[in-house]
C-alpha positions in Angstrom: 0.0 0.0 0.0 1.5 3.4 -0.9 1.5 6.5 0.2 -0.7 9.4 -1.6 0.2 13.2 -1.2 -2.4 15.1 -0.7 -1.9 19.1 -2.2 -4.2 21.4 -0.8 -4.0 25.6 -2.1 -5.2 27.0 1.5 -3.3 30.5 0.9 -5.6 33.3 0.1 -4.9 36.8 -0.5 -6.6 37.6 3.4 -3.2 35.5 4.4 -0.9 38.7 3.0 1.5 39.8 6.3 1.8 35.8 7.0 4.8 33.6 6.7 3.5 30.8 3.8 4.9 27.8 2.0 3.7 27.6 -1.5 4.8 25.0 -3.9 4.1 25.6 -7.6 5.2 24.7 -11.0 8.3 25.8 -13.0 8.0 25.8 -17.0 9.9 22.4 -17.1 7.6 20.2 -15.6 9.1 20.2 -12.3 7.8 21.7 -8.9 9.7 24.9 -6.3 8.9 25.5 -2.9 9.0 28.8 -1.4 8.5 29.7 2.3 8.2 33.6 3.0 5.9 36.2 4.3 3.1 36.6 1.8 3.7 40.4 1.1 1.1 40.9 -1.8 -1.0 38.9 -4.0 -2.3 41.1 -7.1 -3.3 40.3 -10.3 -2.7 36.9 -9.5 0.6 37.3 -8.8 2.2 36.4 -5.2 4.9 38.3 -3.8 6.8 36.3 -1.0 9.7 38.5 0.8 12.2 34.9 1.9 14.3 34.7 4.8 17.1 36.2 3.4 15.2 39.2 2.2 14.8 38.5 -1.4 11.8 38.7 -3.0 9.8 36.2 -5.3 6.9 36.4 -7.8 5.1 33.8 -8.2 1.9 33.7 -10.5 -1.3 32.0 -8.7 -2.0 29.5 -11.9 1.0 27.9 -11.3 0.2 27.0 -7.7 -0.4 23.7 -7.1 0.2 23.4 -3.0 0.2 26.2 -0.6 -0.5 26.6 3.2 0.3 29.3 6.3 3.2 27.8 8.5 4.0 29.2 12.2 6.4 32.2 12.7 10.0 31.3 12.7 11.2 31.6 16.1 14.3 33.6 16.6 17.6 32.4 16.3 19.3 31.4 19.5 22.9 32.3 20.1 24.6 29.3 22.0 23.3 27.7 25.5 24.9 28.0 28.4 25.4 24.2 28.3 26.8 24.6 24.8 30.0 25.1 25.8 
């Protein structure tokens, strides 16, 4: 018996200020993930601001998977017990 992914497009343009993965289609065939803070979604076109501040563009027909994801929690410097 094998396993069966279920995609699900949950993101919606009400979901703009929150960090989102979105998976879509590039040209080829082949599939992309993104995960960034949904900062716009206009004429069908997502713009997703990633961690390292770079921006993306991605257009809604090409979305095959997307969902919100939690806030990523800040980075933490080393432990006490670290050392």
């Amino acid at each position: 018996m094998g396993y069966v992914a279920r995609l699900t497009h949950s993101v919606t343009p009400d979901d703009t200020g929150q960090r989102v993965t979105v998976r879509f289609r590039l040209p080829d065939g082949r599939f992309r993930d993104i995960v960034g803070v949904l900062e716009s979604w206009h004429d069908d076109v997502l713009v997703l601001r990633r961690r390292d501040g770079s921006v993306a563009h991605v257009d809604a027909g090409d979305v095959v998977a997307s969902r919100v994801v939690p806030r990523q929690p800040p980075r933490r410097r080393g432990t006490p017990d670290s050392e």
